[in-house]
TIRO-2110 file (N, C-alpha, C; in Angstrom, 1 decimal):
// TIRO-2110
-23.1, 5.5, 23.6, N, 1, A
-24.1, 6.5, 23.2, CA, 1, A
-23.7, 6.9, 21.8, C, 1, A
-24.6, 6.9, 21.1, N, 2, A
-24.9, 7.1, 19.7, CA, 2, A
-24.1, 8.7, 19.2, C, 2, A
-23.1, 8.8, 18.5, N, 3, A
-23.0, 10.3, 17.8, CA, 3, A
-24.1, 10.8, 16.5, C, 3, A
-24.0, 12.2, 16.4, N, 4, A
-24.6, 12.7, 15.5, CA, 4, A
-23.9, 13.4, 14.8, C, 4, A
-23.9, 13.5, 13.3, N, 5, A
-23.3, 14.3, 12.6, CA, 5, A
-24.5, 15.7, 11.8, C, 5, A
-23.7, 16.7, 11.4, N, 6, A
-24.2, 17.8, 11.3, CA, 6, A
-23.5, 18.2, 9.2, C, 6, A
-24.6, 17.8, 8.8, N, 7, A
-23.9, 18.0, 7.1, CA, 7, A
-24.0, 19.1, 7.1, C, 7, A
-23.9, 20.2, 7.8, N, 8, A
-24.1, 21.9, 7.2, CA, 8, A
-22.2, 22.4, 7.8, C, 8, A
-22.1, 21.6, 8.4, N, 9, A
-20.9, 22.5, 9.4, CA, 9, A
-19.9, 20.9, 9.7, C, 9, A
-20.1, 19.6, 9.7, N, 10, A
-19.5, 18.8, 10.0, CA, 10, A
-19.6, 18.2, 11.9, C, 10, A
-20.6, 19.2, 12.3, N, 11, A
-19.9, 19.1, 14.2, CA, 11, A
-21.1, 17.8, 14.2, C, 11, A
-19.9, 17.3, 15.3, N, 12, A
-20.8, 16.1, 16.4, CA, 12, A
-21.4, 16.1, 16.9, C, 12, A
-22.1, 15.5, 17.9, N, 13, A
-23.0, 16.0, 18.7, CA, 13, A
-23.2, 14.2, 19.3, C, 13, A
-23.8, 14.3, 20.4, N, 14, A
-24.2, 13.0, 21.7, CA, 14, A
-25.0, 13.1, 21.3, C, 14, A
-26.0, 12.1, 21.5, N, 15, A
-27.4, 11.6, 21.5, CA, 15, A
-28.2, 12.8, 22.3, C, 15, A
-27.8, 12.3, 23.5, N, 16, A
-28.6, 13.1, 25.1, CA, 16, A
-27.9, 14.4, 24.8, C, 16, A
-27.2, 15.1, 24.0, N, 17, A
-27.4, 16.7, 23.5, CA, 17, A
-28.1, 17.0, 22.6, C, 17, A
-28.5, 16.1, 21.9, N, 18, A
-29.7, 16.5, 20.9, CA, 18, A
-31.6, 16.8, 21.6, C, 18, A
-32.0, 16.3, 22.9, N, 19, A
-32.8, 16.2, 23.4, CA, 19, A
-32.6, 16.5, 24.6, C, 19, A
-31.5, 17.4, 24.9, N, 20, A
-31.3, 18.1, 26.0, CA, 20, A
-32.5, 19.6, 25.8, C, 20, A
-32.9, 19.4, 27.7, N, 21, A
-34.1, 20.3, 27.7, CA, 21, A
-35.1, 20.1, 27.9, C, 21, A
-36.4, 20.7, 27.8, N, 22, A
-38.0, 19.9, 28.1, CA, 22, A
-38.5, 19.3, 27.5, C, 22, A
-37.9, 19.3, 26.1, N, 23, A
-38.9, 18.8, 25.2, CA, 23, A
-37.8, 17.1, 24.5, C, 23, A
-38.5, 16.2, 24.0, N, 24, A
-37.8, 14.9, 23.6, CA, 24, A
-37.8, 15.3, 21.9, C, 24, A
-37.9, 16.3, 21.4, N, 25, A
-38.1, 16.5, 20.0, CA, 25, A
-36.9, 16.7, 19.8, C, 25, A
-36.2, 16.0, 19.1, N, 26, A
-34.9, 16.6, 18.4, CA, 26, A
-34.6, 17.2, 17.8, C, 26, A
-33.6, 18.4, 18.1, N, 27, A
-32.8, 19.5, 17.7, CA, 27, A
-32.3, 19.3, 17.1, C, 27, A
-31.8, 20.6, 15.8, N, 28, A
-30.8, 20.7, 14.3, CA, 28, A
-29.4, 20.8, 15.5, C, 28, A
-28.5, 21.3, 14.5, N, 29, A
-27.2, 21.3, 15.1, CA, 29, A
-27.0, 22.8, 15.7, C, 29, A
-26.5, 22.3, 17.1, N, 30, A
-26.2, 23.5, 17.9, CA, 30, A
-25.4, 24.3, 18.2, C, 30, A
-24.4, 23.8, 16.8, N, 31, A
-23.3, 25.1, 16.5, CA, 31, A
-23.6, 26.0, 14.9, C, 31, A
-24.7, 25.5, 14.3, N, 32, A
-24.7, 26.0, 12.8, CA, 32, A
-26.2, 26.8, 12.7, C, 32, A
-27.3, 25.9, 13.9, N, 33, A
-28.6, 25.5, 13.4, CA, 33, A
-29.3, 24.5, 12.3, C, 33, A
-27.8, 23.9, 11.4, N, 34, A
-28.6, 22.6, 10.4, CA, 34, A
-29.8, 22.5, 11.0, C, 34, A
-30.7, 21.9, 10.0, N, 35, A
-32.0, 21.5, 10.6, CA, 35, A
-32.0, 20.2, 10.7, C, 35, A
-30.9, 19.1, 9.9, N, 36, A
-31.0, 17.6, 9.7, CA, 36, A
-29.6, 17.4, 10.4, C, 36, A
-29.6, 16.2, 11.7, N, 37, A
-28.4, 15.8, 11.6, CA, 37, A
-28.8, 13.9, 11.5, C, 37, A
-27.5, 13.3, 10.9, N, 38, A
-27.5, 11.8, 11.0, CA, 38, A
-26.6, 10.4, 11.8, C, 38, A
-27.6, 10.4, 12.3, N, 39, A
-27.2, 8.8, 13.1, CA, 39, A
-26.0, 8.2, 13.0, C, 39, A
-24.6, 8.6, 13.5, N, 40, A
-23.3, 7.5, 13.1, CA, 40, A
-23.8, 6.2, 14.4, C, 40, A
-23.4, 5.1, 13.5, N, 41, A
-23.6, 3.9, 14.7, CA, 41, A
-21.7, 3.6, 14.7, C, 41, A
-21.3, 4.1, 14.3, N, 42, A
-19.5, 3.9, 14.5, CA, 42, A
-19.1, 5.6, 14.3, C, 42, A
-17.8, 5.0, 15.1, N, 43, A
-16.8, 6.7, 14.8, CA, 43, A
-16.7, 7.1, 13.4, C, 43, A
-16.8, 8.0, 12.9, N, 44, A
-16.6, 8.5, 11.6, CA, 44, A
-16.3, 9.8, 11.5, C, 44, A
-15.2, 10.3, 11.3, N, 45, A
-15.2, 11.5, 11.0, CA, 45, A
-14.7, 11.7, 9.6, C, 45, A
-15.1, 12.9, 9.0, N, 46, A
-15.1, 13.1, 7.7, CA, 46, A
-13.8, 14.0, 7.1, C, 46, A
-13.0, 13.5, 6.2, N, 47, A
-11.9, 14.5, 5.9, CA, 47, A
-12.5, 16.1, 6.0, C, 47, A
-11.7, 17.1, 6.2, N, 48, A
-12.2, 18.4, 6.1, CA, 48, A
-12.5, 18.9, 4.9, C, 48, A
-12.3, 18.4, 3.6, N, 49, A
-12.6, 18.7, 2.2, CA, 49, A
-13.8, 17.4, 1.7, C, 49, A
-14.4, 16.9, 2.7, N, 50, A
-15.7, 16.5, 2.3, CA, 50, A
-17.3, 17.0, 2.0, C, 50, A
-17.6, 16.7, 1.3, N, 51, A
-19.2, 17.4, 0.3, CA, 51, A
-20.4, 16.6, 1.2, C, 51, A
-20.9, 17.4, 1.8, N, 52, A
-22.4, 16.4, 2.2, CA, 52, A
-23.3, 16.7, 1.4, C, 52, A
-24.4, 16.2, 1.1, N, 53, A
-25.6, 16.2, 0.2, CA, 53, A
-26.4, 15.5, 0.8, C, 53, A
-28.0, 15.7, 1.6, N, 54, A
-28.8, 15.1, 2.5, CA, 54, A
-30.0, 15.0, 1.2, C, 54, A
-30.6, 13.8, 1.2, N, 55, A
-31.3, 13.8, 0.1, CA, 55, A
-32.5, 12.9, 0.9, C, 55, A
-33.8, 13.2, 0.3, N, 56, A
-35.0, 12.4, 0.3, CA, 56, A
-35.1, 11.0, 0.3, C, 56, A
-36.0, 10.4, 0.4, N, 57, A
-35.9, 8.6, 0.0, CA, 57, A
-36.2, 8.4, -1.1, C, 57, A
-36.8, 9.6, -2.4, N, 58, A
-36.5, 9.2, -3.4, CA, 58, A
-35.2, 9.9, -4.1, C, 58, A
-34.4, 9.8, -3.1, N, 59, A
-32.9, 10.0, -3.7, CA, 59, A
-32.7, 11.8, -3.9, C, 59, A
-33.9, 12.4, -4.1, N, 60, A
-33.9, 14.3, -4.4, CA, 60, A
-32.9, 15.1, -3.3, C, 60, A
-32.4, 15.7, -3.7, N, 61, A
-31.3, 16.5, -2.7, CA, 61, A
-32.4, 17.4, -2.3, C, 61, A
-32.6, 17.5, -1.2, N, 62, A
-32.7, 18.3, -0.3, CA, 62, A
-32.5, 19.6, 0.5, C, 62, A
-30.8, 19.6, 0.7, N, 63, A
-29.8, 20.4, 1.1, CA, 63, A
-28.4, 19.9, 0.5, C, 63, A
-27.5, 21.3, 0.6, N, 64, A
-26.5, 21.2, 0.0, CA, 64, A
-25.6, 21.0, 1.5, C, 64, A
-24.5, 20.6, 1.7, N, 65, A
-23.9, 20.9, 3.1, CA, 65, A
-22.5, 21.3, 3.0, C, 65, A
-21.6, 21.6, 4.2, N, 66, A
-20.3, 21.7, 3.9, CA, 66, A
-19.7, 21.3, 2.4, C, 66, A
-18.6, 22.1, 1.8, N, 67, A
-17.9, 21.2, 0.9, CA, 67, A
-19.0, 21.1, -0.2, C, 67, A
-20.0, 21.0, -0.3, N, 68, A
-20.7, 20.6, -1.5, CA, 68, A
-20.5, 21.5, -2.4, C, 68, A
-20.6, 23.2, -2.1, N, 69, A
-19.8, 23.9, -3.5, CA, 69, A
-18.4, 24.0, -4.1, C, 69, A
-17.5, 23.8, -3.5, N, 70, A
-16.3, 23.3, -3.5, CA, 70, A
-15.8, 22.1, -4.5, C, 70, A
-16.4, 21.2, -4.0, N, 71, A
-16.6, 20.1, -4.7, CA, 71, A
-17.1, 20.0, -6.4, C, 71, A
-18.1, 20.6, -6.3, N, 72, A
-19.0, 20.6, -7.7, CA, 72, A
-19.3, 22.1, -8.3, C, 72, A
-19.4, 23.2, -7.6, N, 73, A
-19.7, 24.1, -8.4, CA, 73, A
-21.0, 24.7, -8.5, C, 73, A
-21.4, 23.4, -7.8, N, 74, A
-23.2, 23.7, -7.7, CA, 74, A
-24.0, 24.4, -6.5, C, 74, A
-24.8, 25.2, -6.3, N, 75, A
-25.6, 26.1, -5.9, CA, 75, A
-26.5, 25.3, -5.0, C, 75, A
-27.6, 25.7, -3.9, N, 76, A
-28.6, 25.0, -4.1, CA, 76, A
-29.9, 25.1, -5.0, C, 76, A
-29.8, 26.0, -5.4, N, 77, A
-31.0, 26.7, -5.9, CA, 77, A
-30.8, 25.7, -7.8, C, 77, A
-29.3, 25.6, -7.7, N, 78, A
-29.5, 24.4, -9.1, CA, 78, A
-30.0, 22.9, -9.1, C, 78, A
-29.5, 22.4, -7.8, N, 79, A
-29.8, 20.9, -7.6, CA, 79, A
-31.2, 20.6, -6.6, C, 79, A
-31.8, 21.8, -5.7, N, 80, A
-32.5, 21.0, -4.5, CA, 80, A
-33.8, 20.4, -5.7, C, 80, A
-34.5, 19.5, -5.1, N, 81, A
-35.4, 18.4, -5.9, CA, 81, A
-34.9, 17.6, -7.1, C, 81, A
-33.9, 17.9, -6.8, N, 82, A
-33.4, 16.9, -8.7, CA, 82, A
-32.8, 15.6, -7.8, C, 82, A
-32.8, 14.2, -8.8, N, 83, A
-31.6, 13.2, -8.5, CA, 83, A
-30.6, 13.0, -8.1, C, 83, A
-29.9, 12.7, -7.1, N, 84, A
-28.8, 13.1, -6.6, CA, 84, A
-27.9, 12.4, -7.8, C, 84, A
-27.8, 11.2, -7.8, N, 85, A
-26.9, 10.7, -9.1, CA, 85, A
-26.9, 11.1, -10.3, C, 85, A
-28.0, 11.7, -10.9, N, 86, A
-28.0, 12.6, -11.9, CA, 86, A
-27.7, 14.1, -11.9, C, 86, A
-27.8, 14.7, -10.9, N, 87, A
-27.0, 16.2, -11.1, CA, 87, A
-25.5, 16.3, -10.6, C, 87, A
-24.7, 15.0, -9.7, N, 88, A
-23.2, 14.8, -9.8, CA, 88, A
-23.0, 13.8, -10.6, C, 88, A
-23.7, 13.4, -11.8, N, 89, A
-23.2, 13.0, -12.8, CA, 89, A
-22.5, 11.6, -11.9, C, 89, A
-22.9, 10.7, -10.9, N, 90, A
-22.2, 9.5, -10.4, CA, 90, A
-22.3, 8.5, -11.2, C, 90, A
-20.6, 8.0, -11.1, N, 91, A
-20.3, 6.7, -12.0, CA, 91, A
-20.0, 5.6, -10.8, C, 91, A
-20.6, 4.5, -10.2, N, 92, A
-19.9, 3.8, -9.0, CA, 92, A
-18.8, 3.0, -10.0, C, 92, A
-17.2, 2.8, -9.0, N, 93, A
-16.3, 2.2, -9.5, CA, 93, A
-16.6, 1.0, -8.7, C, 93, A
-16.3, 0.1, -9.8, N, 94, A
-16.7, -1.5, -8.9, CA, 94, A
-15.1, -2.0, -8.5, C, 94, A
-15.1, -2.6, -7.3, N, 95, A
-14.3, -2.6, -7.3, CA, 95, A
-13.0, -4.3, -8.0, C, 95, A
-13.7, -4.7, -9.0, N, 96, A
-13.1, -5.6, -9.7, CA, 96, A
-13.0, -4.9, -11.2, C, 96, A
-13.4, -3.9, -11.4, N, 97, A
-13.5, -3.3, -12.6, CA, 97, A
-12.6, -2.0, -13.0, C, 97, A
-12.2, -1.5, -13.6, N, 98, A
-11.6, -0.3, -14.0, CA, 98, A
-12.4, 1.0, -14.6, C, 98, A
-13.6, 0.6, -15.2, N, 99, A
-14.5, 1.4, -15.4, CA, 99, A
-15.4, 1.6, -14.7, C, 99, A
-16.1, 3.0, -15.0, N, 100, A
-17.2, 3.1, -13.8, CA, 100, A
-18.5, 2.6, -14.4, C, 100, A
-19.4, 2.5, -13.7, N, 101, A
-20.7, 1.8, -14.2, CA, 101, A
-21.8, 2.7, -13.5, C, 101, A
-22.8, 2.8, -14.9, N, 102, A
-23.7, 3.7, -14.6, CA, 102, A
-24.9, 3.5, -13.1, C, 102, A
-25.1, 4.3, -12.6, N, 103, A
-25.4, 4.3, -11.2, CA, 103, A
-26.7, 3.3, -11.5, C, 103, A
-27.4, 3.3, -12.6, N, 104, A
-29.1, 2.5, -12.8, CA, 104, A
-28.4, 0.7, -13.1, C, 104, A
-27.3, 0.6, -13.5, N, 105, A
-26.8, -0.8, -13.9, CA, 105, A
-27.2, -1.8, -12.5, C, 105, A
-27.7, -2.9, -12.2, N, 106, A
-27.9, -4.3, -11.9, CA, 106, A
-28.0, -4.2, -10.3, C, 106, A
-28.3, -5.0, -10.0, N, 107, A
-28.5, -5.3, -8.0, CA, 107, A
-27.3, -4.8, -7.6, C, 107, A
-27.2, -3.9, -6.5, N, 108, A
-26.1, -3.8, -5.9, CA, 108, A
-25.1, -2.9, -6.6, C, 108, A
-24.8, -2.5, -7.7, N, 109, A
-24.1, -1.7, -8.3, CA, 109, A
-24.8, -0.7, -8.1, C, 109, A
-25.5, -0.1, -7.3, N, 110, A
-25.9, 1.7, -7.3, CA, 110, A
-26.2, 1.5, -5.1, C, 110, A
-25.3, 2.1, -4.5, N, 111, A
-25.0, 2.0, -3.5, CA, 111, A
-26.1, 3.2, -2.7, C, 111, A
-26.3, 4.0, -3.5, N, 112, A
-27.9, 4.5, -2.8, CA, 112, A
-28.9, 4.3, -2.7, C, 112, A
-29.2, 3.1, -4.0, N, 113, A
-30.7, 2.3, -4.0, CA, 113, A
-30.5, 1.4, -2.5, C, 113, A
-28.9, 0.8, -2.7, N, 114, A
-28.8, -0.3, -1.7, CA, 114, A
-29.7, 0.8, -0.2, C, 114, A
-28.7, 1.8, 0.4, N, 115, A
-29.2, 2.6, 1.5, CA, 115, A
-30.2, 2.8, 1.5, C, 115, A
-30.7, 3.5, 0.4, N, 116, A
-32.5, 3.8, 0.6, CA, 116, A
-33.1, 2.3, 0.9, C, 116, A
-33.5, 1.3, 0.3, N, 117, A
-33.8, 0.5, 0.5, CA, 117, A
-33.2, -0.4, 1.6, C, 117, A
-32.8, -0.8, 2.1, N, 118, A
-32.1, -1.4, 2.9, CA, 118, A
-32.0, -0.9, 4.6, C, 118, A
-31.8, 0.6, 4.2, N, 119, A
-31.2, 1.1, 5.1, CA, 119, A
-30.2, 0.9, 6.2, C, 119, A
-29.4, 0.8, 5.1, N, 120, A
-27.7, 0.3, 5.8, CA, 120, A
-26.5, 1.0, 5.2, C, 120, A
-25.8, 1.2, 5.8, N, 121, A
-24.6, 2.5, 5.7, CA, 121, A
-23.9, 1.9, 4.5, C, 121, A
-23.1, 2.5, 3.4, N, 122, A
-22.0, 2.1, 2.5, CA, 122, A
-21.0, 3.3, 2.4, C, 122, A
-19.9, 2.3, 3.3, N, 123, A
-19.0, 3.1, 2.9, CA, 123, A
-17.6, 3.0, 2.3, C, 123, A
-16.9, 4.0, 2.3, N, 124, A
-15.9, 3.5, 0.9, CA, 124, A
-16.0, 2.8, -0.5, C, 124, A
-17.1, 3.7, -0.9, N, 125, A
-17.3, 2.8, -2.4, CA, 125, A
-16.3, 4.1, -3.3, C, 125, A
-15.7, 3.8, -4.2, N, 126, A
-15.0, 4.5, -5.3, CA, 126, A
-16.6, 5.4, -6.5, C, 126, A
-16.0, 6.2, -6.2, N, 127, A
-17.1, 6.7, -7.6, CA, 127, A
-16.4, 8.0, -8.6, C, 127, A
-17.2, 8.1, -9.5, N, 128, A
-16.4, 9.0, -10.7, CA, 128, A
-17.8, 10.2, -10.0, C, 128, A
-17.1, 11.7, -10.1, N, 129, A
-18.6, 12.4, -10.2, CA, 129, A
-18.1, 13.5, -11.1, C, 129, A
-19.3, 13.6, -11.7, N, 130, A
-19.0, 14.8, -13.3, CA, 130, A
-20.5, 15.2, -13.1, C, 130, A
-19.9, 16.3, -12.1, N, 131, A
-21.5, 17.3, -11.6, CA, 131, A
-21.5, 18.5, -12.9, C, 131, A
-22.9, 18.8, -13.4, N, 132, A
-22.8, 20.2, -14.2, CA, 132, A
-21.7, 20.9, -14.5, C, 132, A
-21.2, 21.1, -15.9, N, 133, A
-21.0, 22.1, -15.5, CA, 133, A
-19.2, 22.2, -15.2, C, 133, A
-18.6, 21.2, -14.4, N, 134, A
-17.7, 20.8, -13.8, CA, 134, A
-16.8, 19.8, -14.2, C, 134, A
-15.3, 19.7, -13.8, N, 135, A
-14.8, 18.6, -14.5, CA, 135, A
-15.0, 17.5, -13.4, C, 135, A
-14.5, 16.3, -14.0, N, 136, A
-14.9, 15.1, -13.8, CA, 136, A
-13.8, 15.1, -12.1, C, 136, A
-14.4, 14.5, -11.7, N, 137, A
-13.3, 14.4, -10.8, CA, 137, A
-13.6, 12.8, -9.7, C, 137, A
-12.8, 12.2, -8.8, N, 138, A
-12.3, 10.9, -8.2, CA, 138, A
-13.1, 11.2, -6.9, C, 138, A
-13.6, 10.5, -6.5, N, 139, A
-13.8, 10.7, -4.7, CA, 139, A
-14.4, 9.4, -4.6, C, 139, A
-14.4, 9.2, -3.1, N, 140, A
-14.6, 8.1, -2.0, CA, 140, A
-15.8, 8.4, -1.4, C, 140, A
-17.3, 7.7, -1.3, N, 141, A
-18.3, 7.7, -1.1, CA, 141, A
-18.4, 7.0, 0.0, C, 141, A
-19.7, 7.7, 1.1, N, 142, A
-19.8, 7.6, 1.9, CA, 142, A
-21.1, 7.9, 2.0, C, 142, A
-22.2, 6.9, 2.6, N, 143, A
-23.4, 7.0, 2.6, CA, 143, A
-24.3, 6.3, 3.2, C, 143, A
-24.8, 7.1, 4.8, N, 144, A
-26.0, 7.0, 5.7, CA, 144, A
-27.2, 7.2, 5.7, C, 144, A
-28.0, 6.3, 6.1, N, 145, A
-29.7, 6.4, 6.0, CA, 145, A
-30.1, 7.1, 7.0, C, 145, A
-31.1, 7.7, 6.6, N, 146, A
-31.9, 8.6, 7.7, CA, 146, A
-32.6, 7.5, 8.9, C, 146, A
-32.2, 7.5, 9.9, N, 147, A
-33.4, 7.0, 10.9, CA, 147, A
-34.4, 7.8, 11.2, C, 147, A
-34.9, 7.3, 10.3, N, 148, A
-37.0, 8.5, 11.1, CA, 148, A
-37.2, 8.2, 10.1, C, 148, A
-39.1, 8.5, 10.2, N, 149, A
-40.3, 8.4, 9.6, CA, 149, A
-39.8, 8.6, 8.3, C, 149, A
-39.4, 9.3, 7.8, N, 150, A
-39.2, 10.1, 6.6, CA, 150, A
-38.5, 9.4, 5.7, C, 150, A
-37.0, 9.1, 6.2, N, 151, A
-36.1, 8.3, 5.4, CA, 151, A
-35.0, 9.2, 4.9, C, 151, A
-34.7, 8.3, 4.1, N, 152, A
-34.1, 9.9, 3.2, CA, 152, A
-32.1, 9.1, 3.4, C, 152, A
-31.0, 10.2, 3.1, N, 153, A
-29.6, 9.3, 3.0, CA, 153, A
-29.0, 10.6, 3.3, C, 153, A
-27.8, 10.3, 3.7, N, 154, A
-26.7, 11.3, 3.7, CA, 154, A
-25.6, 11.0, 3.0, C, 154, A
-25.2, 11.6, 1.9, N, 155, A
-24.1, 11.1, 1.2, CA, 155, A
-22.8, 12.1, 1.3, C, 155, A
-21.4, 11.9, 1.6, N, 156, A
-20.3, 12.2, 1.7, CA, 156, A
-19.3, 12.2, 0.7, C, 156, A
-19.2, 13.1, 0.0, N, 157, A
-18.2, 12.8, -1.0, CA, 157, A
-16.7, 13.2, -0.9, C, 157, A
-15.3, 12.3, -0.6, N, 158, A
-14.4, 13.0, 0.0, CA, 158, A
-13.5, 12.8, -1.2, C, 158, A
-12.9, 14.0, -1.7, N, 159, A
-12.2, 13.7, -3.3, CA, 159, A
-10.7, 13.3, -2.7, C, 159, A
-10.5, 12.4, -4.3, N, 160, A
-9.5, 11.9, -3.8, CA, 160, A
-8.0, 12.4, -4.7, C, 160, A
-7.3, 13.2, -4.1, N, 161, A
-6.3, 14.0, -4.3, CA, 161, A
-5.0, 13.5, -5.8, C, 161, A
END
C-alpha cells in the first residue's frame, strides 16, 4: 500500500486513510489539514530540517511547507507564482563536476524539467541554493511528481550541515 506524504507538517499517511469515509475524493492531511499530499512509491522519510516547496507543472511554487522559512528566509506571500529555481536561486551540482551549473544548462542537468516532464522522482541530486535575500547555502534535493490531472512536483530541500 502506497504512503503519502504531507509537505505542510511532514506526516504520512496510507493510501485507504486518505479515502477513508463515503466519499473516494481525496483528503489534505489529517493531522495539519495541508490541502496537497504526494505519492511516495518507496519509504522516504525526510530529515526533520527539511524545506518542502509544492510547485505547479510550470515549475511556480504554489505553497511553502515545513522548513521552507528556515531554510531560505522566504515568506509565501514573496515566492507563491514565481519559478521555483529562480527565487531559491538553484545551482544543480553534477555530479562529475565541482561547479554548480545553471538550472536552464543542457538535457538532464535541471532535475525539475526532468520530473515535470517525465514524471519520475529524483533523488539525491547535490544543489547550491542562494534564495533572496539569504546566504548561499549546500543541500540535497529531492523531488516528486504530482500524480493527478494537474501535475505539478514536490521538492525537498535537506541542507547539508
Amino acid at each position: 500500500m502506497p504512503f503519502f506524504i504531507c509537505p505542510g507538517c511532514g506526516n504520512r499517511a496510507l493510501s485507504s486513510e486518505r479515502t477513508a469515509g463515503f466519499t473516494s475524493r481525496p483528503k489534505g492531511c489529517s493531522k495539519c489539514g495541508f490541502g496537497f499530499l504526494f505519492e511516495l512509491l518507496d519509504d522516504y522519510y525526510p530529515a526533520p530540517d527539511a524545506a518542502f516547496f509544492v510547485c505547479d507543472q510550470q515549475a511556480r511554487v504554489l505553497d511553502l511547507g515545513k522548513g521552507a522559512f528556515e531554510l531560505t528566509g522566504l515568506r509565501d506571500e514573496d515566492v507563491i507564482g514565481r519559478q521555483v529555481g529562480d527565487v531559491l536561486g538553484l545551482r544543480w551540482i553534477d555530479q562529475s563536476d565541482t561547479e554548480p551549473t545553471p538550472a536552464a544548462n543542457g538535457a538532464g542537468a535541471d532535475p525539475i524539467a526532468t520530473t515535470l516532464e517525465w514524471g519520475v522522482r529524483v533523488l539525491g541530486r547535490s544543489v547550491a541554493v542562494h534564495a533572496e535575500g539569504d546566504l548561499p547555502a549546500s543541500a540535497v534535493a529531492d523531488l516528486f511528481p504530482a500524480y493527478d490531472d494537474d501535475g505539478g512536483l514536490l521538492l525537498v530541500l535537506t541542507p547539508r550541515s
